[in-house]
C-alpha positions as a Markdown table, in Angstrom:
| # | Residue | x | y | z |
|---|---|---|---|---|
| 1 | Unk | -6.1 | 2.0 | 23.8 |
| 2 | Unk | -3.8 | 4.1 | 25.7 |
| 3 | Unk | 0.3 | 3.1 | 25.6 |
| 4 | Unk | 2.5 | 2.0 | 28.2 |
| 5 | Unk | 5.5 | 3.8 | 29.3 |
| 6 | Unk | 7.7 | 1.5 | 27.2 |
| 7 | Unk | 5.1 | 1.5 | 24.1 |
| 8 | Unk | 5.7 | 5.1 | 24.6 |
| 9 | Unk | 9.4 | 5.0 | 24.4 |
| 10 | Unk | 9.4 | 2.3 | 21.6 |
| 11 | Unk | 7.2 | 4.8 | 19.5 |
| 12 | Unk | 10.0 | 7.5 | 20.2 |
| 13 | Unk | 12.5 | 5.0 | 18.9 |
| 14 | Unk | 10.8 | 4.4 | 15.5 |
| 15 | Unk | 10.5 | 8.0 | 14.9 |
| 16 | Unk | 14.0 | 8.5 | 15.4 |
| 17 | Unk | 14.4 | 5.5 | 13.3 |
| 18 | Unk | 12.0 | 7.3 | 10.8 |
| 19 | Unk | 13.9 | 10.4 | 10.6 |
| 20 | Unk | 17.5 | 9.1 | 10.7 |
| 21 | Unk | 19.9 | 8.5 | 8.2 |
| 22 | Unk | 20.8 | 5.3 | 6.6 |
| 23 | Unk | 22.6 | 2.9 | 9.0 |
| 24 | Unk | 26.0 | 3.1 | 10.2 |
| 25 | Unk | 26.4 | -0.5 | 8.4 |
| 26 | Unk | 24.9 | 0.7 | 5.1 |
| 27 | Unk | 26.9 | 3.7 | 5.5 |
| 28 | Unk | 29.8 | 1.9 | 6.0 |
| 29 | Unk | 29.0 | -0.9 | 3.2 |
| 30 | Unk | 28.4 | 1.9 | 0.4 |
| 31 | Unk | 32.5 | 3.5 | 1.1 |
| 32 | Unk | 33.4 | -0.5 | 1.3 |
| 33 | Unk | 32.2 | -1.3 | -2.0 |
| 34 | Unk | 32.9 | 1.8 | -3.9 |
| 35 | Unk | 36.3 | 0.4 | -5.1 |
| 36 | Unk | 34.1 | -2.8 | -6.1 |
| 37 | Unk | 31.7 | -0.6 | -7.9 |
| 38 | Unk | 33.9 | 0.6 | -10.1 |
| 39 | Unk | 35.3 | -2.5 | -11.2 |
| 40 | Unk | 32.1 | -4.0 | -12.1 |
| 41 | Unk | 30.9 | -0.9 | -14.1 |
| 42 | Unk | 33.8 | -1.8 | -16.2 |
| 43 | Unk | 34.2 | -5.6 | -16.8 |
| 44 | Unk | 30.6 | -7.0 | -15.5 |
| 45 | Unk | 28.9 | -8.4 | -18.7 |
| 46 | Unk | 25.2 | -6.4 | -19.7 |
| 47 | Unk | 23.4 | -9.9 | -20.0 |
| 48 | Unk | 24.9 | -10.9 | -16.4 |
| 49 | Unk | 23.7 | -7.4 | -15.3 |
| 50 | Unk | 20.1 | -8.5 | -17.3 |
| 51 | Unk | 20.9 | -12.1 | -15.9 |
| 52 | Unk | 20.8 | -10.9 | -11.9 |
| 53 | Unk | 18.0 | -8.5 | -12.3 |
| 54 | Unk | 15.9 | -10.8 | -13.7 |
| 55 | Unk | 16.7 | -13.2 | -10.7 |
| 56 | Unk | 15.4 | -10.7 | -8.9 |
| 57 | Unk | 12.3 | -10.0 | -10.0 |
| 58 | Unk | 11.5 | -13.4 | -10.4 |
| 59 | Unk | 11.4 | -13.8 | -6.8 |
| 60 | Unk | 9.6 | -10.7 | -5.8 |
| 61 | Unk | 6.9 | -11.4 | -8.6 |
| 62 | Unk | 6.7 | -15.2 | -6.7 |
| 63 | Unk | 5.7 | -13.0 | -3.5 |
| 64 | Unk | 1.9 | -13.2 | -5.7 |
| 65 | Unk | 1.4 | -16.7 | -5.4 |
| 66 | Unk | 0.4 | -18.5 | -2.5 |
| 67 | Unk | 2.4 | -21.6 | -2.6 |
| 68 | Unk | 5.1 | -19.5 | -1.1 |
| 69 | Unk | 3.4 | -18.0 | 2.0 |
| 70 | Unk | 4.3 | -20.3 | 5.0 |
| 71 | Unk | 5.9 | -20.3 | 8.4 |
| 72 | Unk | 6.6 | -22.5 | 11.1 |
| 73 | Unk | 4.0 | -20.9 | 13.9 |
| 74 | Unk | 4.8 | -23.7 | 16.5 |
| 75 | Unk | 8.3 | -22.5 | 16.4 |
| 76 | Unk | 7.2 | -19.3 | 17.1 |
| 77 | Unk | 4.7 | -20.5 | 20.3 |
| 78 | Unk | 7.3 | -22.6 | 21.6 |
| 79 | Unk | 9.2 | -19.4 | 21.9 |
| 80 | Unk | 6.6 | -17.5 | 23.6 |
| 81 | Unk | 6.2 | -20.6 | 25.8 |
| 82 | Unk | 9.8 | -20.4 | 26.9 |
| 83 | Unk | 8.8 | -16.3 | 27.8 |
| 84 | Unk | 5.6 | -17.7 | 30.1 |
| 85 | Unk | 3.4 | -16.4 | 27.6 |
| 86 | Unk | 0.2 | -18.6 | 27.6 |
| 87 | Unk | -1.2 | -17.8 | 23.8 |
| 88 | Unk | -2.8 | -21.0 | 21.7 |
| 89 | Unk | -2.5 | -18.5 | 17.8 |
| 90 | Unk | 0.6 | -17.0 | 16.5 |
| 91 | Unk | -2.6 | -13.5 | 16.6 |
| 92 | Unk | -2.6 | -13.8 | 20.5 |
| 93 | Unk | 1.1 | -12.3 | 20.8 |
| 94 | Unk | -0.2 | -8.9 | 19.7 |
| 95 | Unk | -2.4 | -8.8 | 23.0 |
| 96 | Unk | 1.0 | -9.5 | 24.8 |
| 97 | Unk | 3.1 | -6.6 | 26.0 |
| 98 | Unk | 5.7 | -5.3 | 23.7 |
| 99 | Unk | 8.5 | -5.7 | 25.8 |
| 100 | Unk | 7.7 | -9.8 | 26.0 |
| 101 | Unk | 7.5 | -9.5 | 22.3 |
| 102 | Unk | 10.8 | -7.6 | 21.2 |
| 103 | Unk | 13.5 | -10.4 | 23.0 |
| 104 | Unk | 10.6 | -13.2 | 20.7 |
| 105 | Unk | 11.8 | -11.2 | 17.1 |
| 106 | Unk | 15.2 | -10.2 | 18.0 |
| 107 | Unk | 16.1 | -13.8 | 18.3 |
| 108 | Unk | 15.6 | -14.5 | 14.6 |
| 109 | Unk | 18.4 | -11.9 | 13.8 |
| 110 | Unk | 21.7 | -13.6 | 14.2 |
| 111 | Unk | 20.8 | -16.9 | 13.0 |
| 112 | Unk | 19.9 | -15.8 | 9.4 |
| 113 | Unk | 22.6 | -13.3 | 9.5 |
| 114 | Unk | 24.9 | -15.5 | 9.7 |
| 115 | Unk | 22.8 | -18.2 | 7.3 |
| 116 | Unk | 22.5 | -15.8 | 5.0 |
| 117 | Unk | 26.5 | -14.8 | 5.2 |
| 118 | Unk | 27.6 | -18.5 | 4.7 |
| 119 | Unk | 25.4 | -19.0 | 1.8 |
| 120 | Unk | 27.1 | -15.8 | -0.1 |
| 121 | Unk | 30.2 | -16.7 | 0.8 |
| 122 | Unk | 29.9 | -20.1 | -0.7 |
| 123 | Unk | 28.2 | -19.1 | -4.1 |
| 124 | Unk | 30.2 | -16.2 | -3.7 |
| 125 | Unk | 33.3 | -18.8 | -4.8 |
| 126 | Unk | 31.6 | -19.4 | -7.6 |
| 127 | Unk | 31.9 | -15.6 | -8.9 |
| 128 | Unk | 29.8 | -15.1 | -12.2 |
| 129 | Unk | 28.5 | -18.5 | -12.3 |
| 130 | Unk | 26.6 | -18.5 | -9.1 |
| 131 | Unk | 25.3 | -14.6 | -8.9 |
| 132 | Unk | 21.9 | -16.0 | -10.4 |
| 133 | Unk | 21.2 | -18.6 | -7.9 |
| 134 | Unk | 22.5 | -16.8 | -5.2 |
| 135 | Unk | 20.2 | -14.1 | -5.1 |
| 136 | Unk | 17.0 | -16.3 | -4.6 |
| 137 | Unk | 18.2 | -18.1 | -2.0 |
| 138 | Unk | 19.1 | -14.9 | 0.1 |
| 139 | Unk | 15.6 | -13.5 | -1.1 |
| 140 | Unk | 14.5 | -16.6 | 0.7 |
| 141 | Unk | 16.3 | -16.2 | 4.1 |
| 142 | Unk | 14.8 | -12.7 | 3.8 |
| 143 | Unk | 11.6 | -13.6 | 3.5 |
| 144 | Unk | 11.6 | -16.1 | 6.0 |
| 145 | Unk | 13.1 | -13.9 | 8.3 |
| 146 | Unk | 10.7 | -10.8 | 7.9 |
| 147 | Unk | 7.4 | -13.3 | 8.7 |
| 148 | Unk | 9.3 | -15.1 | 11.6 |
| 149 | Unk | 9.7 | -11.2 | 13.1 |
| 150 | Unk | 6.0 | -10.5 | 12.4 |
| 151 | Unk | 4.9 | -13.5 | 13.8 |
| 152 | Unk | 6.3 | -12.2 | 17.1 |
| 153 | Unk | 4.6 | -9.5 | 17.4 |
| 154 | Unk | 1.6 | -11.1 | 16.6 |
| 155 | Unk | 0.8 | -10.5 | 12.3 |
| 156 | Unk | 1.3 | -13.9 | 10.6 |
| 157 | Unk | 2.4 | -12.7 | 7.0 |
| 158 | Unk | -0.1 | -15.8 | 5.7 |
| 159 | Unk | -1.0 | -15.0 | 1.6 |
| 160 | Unk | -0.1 | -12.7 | -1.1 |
| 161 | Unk | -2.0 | -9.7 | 0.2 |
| 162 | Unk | 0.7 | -8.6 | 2.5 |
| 163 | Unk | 3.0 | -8.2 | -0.2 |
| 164 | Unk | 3.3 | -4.0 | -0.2 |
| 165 | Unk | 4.1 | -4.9 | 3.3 |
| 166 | Unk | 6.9 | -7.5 | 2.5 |
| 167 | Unk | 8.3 | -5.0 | -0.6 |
| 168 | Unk | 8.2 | -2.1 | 1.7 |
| 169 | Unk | 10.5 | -3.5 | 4.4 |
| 170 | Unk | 12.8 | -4.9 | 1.0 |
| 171 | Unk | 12.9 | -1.4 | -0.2 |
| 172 | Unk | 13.8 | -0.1 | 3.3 |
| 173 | Unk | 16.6 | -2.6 | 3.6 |
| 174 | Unk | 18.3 | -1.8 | 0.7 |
| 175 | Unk | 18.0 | 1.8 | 0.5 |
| 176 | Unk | 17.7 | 2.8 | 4.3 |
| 177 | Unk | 16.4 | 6.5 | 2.6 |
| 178 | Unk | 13.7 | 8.2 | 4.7 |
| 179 | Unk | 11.3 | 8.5 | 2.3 |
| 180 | Unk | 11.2 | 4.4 | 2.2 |
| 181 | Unk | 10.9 | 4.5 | 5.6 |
| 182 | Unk | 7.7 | 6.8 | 5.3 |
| 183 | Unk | 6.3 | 5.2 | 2.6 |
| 184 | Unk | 6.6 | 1.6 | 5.1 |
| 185 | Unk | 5.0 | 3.4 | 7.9 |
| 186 | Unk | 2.3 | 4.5 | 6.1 |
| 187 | Unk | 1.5 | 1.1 | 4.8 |
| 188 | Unk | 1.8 | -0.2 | 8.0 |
| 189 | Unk | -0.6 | 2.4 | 9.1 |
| 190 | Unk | -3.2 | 1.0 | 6.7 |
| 191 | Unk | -2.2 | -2.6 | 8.0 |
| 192 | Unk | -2.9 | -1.6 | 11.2 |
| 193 | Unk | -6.1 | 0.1 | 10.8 |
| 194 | Unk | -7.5 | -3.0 | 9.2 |
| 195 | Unk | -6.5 | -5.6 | 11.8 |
| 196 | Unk | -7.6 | -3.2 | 15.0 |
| 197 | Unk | -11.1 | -3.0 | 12.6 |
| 198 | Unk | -11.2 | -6.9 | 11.9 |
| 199 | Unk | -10.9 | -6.2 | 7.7 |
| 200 | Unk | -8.7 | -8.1 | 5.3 |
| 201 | Unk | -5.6 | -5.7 | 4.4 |
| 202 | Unk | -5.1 | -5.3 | 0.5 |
| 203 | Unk | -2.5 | -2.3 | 0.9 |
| 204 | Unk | -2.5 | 1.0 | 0.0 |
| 205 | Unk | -2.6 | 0.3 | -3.9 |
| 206 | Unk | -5.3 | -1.6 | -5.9 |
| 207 | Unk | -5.2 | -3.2 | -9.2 |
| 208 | Unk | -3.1 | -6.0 | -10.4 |
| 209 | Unk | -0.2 | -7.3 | -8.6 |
| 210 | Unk | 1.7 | -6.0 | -11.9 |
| 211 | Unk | -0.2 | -2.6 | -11.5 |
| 212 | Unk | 1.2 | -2.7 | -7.5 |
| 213 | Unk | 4.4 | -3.7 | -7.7 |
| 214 | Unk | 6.1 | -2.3 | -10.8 |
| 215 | Unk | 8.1 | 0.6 | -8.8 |
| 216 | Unk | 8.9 | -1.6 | -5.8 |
| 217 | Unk | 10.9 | -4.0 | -7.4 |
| 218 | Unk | 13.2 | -2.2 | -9.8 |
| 219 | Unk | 14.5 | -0.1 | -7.5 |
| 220 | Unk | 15.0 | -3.3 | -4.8 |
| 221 | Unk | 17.1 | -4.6 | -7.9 |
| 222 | Unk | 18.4 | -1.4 | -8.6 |
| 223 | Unk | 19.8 | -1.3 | -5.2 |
| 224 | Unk | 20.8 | -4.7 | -4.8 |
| 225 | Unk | 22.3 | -6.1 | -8.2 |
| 226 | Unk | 25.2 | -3.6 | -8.6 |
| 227 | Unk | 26.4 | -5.0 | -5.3 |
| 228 | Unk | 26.1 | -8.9 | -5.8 |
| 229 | Unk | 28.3 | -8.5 | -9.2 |
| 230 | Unk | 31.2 | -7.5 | -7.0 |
| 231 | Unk | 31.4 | -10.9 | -6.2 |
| 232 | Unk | 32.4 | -12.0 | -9.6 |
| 233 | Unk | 35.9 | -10.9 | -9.0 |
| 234 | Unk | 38.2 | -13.1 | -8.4 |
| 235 | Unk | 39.4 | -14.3 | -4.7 |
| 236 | Unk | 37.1 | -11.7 | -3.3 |
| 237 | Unk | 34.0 | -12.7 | -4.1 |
| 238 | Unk | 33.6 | -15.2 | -1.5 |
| 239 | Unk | 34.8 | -12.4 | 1.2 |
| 240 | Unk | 32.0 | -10.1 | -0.8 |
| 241 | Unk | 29.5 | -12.5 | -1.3 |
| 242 | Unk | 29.4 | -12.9 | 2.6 |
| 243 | Unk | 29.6 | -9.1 | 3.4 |
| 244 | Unk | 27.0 | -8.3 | 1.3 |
| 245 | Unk | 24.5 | -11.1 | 2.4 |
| 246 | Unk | 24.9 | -10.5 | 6.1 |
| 247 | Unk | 24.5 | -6.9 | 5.8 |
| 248 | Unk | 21.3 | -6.9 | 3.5 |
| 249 | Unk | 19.9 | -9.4 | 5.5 |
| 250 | Unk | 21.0 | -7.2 | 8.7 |
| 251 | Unk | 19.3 | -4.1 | 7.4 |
| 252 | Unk | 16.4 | -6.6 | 6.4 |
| 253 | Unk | 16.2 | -8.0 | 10.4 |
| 254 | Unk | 15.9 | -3.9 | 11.5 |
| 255 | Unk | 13.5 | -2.5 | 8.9 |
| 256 | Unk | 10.9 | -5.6 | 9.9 |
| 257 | Unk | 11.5 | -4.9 | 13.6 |
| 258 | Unk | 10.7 | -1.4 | 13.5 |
| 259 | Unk | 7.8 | -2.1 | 11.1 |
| 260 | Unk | 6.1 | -4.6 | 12.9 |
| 261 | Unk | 6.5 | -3.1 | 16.1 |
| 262 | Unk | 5.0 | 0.1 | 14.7 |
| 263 | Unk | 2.4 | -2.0 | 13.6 |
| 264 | Unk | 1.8 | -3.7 | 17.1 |
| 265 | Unk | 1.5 | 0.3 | 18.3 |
| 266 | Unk | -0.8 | 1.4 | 15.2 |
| 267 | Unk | -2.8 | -1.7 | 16.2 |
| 268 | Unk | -3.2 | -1.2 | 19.9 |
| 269 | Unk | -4.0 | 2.6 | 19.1 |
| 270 | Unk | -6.6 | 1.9 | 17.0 |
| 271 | Unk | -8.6 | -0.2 | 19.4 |
């Protein structure tokens, strides 16, 4: 199916996206923290180091099971409603035109920035003691808020086979490297060949979700874990704990939006 003009300028945008540097907020969070790194290189404990990567992969390894695959879809409508979009499925949006689509995702953003923010800033007050529990709970906002964005363009993240998808957008977030960016797009390029084709998408890798996933998720923790320690100093964890949240979860909000939309265009191509 051929674009439209602003398809057309959208797909300009994520390859600048593609090709560009990490984020001015990453950028600027990396020189931020560097005094913070080199504190906790020298006084964070090795089993709370062990202690918050294992809190990590413990959520990304629940991303396999089921039980943890829902969203609210009616929320989702109701906003499409309010746009005078007449759809009955969360899978009609991606018949919609993108630019109906983009004000539908972009209004998930600030409230689980700032969620996410509050919640590290409070277990951020709890320095050490809290690291563990904090970082499922903004795993969780995360998650949330990729498949509220994908709902809106019309891909309901419903069951454990969109996981490379969800890991992908992780790794984006938390790297913002270009080669995580390809790597995204071309996963979203098999998603979108097998929605435009009506086939179940398994992602780009088979085997075991072990055999899938074993790269993904140590460097997700790699990138991530350093970081959350920095709020086991004291006073400034809260302060850090905050920071830290808002901006993975910021990164988090713009990796999904300029996957999913790529996947909106990879599907409307293909058909």
């Amino acid at each position: 199916m051929r674009l439209t003009p602003y398809e057309k300028s959208v797909k300009r945008e994520i390859d600048q996206w593609r090709q560009g540097d990490a984020s001015l907020i990453t950028q600027a969070m990396s020189w931020a923290m560097k005094p913070f790194d080199w504190v906790v290189e020298r006084v964070a404990p090795p089993e709370l180091v062990d202690q918050a990567d294992e809190a990590v992969q413990q959520f990304l390894a629940m991303l396999s099971e089921a039980s943890a695959w829902t969203i609210d879809a009616d929320e989702v409508l109701r906003k499409a409603a309010r746009r005078g979009l007449e759809v009955e499925r969360v899978e009609d949006l991606r018949e919609e035109p993108l630019e109906e689509l983009d004000p539908i995702a972009r209004s998930y953003f600030t409230e689980n920035t700032i969620l996410a923010a509050i919640e590290g800033g409070g277990t951020g007050l709890g320095g050490a003691v809290l690291i563990a529990a904090d970082i499922p709970l903004l795993f969780t906002i995360n998650f949330r808020l990729i498949q509220q964005i994908g709902a809106s363009f019309g891909f309901p993240m419903q069951g454990p086979a969109f996981r490379p998808l969800v890991l992908s957008i992780f790794n984006v977030a938390v790297s913002g490297e270009r080669d995580a960016k390809n790597n995204a797009l071309r996963e979203v390029s098999v998603a979108g060949a097998a929605f435009a084709n009506e086939l179940d998408y398994r992602g780009r890798v088979t085997g075991t979700f072990r055999d899938q996933n074993r790269h993904l998720p140590r460097e997700i923790a790699k990138n991530l874990v350093g970081r959350k320690l920095a709020q086991m100093i004291p006073i400034a964890g809260a302060a850090v704990g905050a920071g830290i949240n808002y901006w993975f979860t910021s990164e988090t909000a713009e990796a999904a939006y300029m996957l999913f939309r790529a996947l909106y265009l990879e599907y409307r191509e293909r058909l």
